[in-house]
N, CA, C and O of each residue as an XYZ file, in Angstrom:
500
protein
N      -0.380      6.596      5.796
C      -0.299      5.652      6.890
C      -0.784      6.325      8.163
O      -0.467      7.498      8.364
N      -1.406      5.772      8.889
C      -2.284      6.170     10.139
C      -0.575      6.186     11.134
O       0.339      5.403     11.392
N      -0.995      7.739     11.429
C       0.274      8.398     12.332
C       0.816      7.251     13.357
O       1.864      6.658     13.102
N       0.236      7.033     14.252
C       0.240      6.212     15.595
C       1.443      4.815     14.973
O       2.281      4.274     15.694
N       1.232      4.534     13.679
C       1.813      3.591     13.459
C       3.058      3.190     12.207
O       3.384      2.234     11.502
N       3.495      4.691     12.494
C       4.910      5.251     11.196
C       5.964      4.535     12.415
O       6.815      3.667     12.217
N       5.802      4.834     13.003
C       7.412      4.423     14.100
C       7.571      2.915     14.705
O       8.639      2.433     15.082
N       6.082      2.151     14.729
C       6.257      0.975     15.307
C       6.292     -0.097     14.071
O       5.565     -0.483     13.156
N       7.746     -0.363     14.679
C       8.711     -1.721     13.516
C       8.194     -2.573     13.206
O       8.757     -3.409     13.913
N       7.328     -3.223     12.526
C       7.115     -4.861     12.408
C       5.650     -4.724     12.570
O       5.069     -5.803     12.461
N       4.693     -3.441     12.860
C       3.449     -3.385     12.757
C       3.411     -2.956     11.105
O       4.220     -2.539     10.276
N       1.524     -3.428     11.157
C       1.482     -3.324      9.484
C       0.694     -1.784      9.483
O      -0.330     -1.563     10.129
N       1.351     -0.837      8.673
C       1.062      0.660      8.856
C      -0.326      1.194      7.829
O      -1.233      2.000      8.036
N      -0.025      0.437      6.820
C      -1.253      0.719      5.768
C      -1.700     -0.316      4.861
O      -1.094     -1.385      4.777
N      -3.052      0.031      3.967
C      -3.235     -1.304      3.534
C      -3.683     -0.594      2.205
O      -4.398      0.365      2.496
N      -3.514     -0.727      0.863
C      -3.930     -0.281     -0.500
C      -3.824     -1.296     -1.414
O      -2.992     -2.181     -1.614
N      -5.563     -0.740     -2.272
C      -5.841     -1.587     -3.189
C      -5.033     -0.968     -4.970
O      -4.708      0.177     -5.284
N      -4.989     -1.566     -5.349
C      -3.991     -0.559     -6.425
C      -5.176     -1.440     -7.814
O      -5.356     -2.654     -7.720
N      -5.832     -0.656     -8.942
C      -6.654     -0.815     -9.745
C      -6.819      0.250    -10.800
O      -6.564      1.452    -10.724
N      -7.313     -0.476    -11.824
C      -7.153      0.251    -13.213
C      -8.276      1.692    -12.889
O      -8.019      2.772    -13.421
N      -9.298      1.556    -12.124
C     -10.338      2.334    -11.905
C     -10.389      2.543    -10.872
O     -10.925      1.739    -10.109
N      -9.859      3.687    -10.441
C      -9.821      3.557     -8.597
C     -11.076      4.066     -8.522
O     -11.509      3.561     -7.486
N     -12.085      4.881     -9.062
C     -12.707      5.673     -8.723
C     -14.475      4.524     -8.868
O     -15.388      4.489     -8.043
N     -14.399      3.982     -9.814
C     -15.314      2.653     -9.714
C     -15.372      2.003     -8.656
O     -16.375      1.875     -7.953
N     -14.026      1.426     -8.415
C     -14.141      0.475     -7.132
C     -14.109      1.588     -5.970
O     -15.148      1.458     -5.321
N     -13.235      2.742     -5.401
C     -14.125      2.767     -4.240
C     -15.586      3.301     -4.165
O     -16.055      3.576     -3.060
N     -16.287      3.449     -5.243
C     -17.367      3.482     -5.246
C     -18.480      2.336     -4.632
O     -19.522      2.422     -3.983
N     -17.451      0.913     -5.360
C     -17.966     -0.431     -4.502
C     -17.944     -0.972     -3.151
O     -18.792     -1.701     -2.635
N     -16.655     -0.435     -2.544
C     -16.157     -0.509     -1.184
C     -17.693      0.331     -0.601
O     -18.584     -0.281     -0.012
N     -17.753      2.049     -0.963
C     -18.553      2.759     -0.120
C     -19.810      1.839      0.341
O     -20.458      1.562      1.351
N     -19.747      1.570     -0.921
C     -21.670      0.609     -1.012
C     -21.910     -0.120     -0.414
O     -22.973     -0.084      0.205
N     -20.916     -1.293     -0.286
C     -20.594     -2.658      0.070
C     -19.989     -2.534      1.387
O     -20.458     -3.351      2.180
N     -19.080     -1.757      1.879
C     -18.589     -1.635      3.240
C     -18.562     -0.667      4.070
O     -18.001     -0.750      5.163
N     -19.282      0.560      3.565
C     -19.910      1.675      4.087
C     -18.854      2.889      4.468
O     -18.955      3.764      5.327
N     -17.472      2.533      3.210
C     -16.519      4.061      3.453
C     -16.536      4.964      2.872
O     -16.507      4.837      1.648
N     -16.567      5.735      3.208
C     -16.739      6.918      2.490
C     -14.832      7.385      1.650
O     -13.699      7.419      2.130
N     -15.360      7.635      0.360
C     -13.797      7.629     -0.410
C     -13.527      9.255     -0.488
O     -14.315      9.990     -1.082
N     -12.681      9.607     -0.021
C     -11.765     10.885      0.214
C     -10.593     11.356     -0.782
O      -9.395     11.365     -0.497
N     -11.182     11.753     -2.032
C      -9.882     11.895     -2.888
C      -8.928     12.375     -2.802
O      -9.062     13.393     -2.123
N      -7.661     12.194     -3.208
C      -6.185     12.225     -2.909
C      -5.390     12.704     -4.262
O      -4.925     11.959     -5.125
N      -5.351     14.165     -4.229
C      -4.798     14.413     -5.818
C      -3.419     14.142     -5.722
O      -2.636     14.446     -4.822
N      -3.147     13.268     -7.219
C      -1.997     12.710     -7.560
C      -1.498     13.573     -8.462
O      -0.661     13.147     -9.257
N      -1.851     14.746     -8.509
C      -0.880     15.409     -9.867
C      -1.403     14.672    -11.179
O      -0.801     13.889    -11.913
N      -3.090     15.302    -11.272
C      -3.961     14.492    -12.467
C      -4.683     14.024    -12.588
O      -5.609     14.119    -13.394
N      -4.428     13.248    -11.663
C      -5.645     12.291    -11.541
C      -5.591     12.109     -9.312
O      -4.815     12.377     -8.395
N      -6.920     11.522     -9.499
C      -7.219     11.154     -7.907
C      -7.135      9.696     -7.398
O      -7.726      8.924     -8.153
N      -6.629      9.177     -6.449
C      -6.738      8.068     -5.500
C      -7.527      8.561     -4.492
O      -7.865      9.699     -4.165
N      -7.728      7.565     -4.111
C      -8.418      7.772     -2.809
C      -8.315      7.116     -1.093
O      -7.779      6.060     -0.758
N      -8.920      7.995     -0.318
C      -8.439      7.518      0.829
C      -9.667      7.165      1.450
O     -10.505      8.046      1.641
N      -9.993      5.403      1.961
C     -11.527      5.150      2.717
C     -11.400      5.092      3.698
O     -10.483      4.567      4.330
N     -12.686      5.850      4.193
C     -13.039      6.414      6.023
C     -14.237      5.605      6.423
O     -15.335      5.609      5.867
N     -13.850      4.890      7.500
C     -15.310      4.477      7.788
C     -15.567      5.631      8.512
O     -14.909      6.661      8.657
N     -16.909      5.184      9.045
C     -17.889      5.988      9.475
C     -16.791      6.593     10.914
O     -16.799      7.790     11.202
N     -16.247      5.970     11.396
C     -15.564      6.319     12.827
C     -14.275      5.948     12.432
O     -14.113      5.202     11.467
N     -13.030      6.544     13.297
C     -12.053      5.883     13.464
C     -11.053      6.390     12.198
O     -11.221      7.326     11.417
N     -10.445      5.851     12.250
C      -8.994      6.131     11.039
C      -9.375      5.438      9.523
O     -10.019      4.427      9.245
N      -8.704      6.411      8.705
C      -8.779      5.867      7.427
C      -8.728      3.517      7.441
O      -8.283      2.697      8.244
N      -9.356      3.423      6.265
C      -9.584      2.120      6.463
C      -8.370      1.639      5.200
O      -8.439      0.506      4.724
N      -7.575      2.362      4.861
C      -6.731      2.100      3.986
C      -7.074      3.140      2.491
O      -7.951      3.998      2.593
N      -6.296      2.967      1.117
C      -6.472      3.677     -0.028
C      -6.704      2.493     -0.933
O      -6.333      1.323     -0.842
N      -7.554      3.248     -1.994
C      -7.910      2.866     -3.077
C      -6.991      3.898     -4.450
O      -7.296      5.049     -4.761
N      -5.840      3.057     -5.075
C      -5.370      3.721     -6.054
C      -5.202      3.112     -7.757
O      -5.285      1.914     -8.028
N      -4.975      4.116     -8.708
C      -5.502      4.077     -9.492
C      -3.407      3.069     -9.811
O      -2.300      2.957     -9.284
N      -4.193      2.661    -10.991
C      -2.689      1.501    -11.340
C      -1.990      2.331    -12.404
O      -1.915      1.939    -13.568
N      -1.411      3.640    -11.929
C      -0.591      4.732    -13.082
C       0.320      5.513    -11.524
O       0.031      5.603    -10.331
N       1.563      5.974    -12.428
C       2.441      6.443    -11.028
C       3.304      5.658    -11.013
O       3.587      5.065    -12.054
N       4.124      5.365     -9.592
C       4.353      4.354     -8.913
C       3.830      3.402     -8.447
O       4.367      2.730     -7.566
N       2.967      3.212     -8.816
C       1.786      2.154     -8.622
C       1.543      1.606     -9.942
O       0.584      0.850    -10.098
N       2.549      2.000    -11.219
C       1.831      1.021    -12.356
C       2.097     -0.214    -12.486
O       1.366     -0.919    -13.182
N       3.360     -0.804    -11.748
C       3.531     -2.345    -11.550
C       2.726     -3.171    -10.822
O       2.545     -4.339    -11.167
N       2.089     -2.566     -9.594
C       1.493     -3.507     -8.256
C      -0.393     -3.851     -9.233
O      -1.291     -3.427     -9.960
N       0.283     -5.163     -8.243
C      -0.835     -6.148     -8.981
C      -2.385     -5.348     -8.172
O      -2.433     -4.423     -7.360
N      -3.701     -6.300     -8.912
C      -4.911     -5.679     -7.628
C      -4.905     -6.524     -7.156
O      -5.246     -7.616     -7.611
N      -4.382     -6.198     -5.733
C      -4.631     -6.864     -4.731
C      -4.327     -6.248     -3.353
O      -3.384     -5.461     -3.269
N      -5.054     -6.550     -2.277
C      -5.252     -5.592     -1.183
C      -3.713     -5.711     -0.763
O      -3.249     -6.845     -0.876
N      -2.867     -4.732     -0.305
C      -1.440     -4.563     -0.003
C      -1.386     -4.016      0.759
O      -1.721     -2.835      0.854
N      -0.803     -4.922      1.802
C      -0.549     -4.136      3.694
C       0.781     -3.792      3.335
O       1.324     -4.411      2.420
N       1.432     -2.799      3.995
C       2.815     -2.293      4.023
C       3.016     -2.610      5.774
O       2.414     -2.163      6.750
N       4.338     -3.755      5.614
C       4.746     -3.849      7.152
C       6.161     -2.685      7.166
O       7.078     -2.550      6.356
N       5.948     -2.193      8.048
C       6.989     -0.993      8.691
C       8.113     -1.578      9.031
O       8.003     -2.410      9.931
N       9.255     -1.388      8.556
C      10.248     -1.929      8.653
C      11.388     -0.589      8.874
O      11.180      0.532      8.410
N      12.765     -1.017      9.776
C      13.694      0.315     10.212
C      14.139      0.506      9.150
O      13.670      1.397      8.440
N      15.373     -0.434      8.662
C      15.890     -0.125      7.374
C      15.226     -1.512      6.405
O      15.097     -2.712      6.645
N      14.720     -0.131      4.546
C      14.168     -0.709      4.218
C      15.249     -1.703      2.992
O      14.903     -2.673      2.317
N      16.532     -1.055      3.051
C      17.139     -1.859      1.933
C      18.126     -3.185      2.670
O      18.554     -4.129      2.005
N      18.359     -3.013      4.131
C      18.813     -4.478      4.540
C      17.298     -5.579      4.409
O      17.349     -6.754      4.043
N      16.385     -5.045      4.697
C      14.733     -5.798      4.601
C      14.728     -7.116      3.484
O      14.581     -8.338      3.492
N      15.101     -5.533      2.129
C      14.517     -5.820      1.144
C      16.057     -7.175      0.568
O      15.903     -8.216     -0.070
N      17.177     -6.670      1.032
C      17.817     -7.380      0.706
C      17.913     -9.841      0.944
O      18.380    -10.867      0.448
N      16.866     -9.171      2.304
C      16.521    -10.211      2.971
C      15.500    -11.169      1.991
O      15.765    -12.327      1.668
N      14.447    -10.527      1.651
C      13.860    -11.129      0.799
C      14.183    -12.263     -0.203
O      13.580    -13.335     -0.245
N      15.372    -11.837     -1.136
C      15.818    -13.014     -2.215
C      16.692    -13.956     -1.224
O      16.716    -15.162     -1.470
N      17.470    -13.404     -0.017
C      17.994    -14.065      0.187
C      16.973    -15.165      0.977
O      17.517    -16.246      0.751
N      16.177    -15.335      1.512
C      15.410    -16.660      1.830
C      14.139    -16.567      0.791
O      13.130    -16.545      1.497
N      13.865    -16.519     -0.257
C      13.647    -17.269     -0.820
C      12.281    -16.420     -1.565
O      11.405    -16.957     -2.243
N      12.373    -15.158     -1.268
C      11.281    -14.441     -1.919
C      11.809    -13.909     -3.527
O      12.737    -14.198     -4.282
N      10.632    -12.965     -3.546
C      10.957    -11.855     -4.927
C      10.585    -10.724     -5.070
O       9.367    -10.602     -5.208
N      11.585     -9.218     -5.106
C      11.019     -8.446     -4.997
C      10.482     -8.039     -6.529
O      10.762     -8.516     -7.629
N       9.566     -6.926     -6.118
C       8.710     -6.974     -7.435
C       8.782     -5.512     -8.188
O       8.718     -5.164     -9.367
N       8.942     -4.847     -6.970
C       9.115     -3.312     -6.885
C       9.920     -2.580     -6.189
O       9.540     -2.775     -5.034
N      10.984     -1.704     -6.148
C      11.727     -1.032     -5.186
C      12.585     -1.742     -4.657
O      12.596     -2.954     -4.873
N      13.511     -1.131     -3.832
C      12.850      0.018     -3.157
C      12.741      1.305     -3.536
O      13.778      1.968     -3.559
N      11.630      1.855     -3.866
C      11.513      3.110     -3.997
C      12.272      4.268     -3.999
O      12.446      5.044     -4.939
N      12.758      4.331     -2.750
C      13.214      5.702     -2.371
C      12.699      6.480     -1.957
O      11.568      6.092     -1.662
N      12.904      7.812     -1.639
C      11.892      9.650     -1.522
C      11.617      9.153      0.166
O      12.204      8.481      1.015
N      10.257      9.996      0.032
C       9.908     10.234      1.786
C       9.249      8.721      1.764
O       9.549      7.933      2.662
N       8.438      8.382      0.823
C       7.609      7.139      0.996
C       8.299      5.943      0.337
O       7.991      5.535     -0.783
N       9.496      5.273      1.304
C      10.151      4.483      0.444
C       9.366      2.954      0.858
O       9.206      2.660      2.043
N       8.933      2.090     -0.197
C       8.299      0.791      0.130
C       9.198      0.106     -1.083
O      10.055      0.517     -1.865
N       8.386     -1.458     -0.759
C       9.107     -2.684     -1.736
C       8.162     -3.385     -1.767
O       7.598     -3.965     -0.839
N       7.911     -3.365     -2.969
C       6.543     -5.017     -3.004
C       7.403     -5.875     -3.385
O       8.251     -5.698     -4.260
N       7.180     -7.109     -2.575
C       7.664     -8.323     -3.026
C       6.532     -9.503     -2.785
O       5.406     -9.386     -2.300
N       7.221    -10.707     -3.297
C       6.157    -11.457     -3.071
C       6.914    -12.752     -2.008
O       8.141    -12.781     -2.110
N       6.393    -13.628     -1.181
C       7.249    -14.526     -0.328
C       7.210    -15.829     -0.941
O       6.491    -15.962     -1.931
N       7.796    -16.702     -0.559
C       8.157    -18.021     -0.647
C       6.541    -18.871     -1.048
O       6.577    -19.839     -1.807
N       5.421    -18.472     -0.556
C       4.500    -19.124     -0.714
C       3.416    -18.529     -1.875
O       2.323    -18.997     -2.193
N       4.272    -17.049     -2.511
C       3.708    -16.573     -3.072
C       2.801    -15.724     -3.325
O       2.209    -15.468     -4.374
N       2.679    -15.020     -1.616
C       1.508    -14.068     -1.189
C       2.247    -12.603     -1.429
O       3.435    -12.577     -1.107
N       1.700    -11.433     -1.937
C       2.316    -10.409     -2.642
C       1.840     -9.350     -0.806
O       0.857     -9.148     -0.093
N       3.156     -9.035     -0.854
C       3.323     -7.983      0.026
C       3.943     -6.648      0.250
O       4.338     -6.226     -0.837
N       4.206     -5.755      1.281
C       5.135     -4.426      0.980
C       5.555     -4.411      2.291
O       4.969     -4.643      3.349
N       6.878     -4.039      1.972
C       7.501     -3.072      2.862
C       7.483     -1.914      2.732
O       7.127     -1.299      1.726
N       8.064     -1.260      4.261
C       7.309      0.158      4.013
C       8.713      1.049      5.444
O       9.025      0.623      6.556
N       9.136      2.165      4.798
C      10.121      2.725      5.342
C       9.672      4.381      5.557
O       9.734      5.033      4.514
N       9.275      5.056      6.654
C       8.974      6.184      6.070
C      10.242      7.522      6.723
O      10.175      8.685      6.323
């Protein structure tokens, strides 16, 4: 998550694509949107992290093994939240579903999905 934005509550801190082939697709991103992919050893295998040309990472491209073997492909913003288990608790209670977590460790998140069905994360660091 881009530093500047670990501490501010309710901003969205990072954004990851989670896929069977991480290393294919950000190959497609580079091509197609001009980032350059920065591998990220996972203990095995690599994810990756895309840079545009300027400026801060443009989010990760990860492979769907890990903690990441549940999350669907689909681009996943993590909104920063203080505490992540009153958050997450919030969720079922109006009317969502969580899907994943909460995690736990240093990088604790929750994918859930909302009321209308759009798949999202929380994110606690």
């Amino acid at each position: 998550m881009a530093e500047e934005n670990k501490q501010k509550i309710g901003s969205i801190g990072w954004h990851d694509l989670t896929v069977p082939d991480a290393a294919g697709v950000s190959d497609f991103y580079r091509e197609v949107a001009g980032w350059t992919p920065e591998p990220l050893d996972m203990g095995g295998y690599s994810d990756y992290v895309m840079k545009p040309a300027e400026g801060d990472p443009a989010g990760g491209i990860c492979n769907a093994r890990g903690s990441n073997a549940d999350i669907p492909p689909v681009w996943l913003m993590y909104i920063v939240v203080e505490d992540i288990a009153a958050s997450a608790a919030r969720i079922t209670e109006f009317g969502g579903k969580i899907l994943k977590g909460p995690t736990g460790g240093q990088h604790n998140f929750c994918v859930f999905e909302d009321p209308a069905g759009a798949i999202c994360a929380l994110y606690q660091g």
